[in-house]
C-alpha positions as CSV (number, residue, x, y, z in Angstrom):
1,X,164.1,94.8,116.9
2,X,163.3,95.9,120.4
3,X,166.1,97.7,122.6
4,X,166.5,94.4,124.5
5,X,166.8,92.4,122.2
6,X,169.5,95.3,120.1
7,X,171.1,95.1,123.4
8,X,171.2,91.0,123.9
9,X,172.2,91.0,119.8
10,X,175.3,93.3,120.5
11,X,176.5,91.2,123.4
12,X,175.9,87.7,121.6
13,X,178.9,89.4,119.2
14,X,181.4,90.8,121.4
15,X,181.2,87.6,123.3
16,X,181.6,85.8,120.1
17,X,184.6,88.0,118.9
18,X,186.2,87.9,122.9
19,X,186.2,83.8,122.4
20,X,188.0,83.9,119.3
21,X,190.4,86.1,120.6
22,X,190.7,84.0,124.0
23,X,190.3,87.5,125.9
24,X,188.0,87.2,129.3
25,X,185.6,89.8,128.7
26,X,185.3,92.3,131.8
27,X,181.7,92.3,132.6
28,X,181.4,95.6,134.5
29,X,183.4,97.8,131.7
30,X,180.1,97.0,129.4
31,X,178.6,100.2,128.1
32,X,174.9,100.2,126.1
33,X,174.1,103.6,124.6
34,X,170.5,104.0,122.8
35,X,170.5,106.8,120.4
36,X,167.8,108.8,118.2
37,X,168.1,107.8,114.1
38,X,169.1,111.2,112.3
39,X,168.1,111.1,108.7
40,X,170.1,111.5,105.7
41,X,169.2,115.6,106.1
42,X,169.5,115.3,109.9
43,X,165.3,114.7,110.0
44,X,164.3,113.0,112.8
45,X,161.4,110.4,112.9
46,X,159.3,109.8,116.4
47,X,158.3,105.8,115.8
48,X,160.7,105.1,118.2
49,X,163.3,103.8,115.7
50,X,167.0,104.0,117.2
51,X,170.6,102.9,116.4
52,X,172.8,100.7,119.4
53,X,176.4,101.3,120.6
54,X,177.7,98.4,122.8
55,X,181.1,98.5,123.7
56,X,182.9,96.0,126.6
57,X,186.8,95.6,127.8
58,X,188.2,92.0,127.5
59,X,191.4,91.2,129.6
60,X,194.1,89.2,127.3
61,X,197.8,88.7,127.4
62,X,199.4,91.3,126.3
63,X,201.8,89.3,123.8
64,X,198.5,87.5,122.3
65,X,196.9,90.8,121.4
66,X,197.8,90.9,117.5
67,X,197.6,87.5,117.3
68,X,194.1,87.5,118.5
69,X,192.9,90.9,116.8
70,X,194.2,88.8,113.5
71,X,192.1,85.8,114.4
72,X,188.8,88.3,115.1
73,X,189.9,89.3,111.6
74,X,189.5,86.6,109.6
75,X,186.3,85.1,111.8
76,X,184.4,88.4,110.7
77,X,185.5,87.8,106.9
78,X,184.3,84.3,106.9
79,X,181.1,85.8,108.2
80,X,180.8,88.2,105.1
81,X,182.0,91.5,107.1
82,X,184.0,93.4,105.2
83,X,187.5,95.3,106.7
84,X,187.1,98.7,106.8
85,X,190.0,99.2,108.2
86,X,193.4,97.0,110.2
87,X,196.3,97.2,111.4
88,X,199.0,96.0,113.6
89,X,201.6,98.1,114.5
90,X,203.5,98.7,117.7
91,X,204.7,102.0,116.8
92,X,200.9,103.7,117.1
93,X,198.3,103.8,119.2
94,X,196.3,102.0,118.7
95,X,199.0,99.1,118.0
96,X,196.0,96.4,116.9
97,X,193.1,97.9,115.5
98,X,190.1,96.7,113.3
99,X,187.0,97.9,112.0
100,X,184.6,95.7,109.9
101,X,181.0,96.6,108.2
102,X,178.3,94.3,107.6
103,X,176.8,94.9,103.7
104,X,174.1,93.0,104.3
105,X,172.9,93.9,108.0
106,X,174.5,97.0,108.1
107,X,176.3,96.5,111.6
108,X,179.9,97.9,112.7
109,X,182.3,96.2,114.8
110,X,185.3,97.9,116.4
111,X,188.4,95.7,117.6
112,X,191.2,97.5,119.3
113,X,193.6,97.2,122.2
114,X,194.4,99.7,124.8
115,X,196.9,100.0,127.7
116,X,199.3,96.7,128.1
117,X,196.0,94.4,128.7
118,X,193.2,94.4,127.0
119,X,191.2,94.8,124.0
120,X,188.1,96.7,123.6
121,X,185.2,95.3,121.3
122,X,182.4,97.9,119.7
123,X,179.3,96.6,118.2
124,X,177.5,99.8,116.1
125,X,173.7,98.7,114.7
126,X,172.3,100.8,112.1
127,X,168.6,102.3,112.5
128,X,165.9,99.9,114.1
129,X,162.8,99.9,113.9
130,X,160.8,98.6,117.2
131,X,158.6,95.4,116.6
132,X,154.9,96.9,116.7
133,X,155.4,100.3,115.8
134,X,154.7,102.0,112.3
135,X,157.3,103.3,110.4
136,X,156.7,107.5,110.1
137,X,157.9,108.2,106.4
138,X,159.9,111.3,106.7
């Protein structure tokens, strides 16, 4: 997968998970980092391979936060991610959270709220490989 289209993936589900949660997603608060693949014993390949981080702030009521971190929740088990990790709990910080792993694809997706309105959505890819390039064995 090219960086574009890593980056075009990324958005397609933060977009997906800000409609379930009925959130308005805040277009200029979208962050795309591009980093280097680090081996298993921190080796390094130069084929260009990389791993994606795309993170974006959606605006959303603050009452409707749980509800809708809840609803991202069972959207992404239905779509065979499994929960790494939830909760929903006003007395910490974050009160909704959520973190989800795909076992097939191998993505990470982050759901929490911050502040009294909004929620922010992280989309983690593992290692890609560019289309045209020969994987280096290591």
């Amino acid at each position: 997968m090219s960086e574009e289209e890593a980056e075009e993936w990324a958005a397609h589900w933060t977009e997906s998970m800000a409609r379930t949660a009925q959130a308005r997603i805040d277009i200029g608060t979208v962050r795309a980092r591009f980093f280097h693949c680090v081996g298993e014993n921190y080796e390094m390949a130069d084929d260009g391979r990389f791993t994606h981080r795309y993170s974006v702030w959606a605006d959303i009521e603050p009452e409707r936060r749980a509800e809708a971190v809840r609803a991202i929740r069972a959207d992404l088990e239905e779509r065979g991610l499994e929960i790494q990790g939830y909760r929903s709990d006003p007395s910490e910080d974050p009160a909704n959270a959520l973190d989800a792993w795909h076992p097939q694809d191998h993505q990470g997706v982050t759901v929490q709220d911050s502040g009294a309105s909004q929620l922010l959505f992280v989309v983690k890819t593992p290692c890609l490989l560019p289309p045209g390039v020969e994987q280096q064995q290591l």
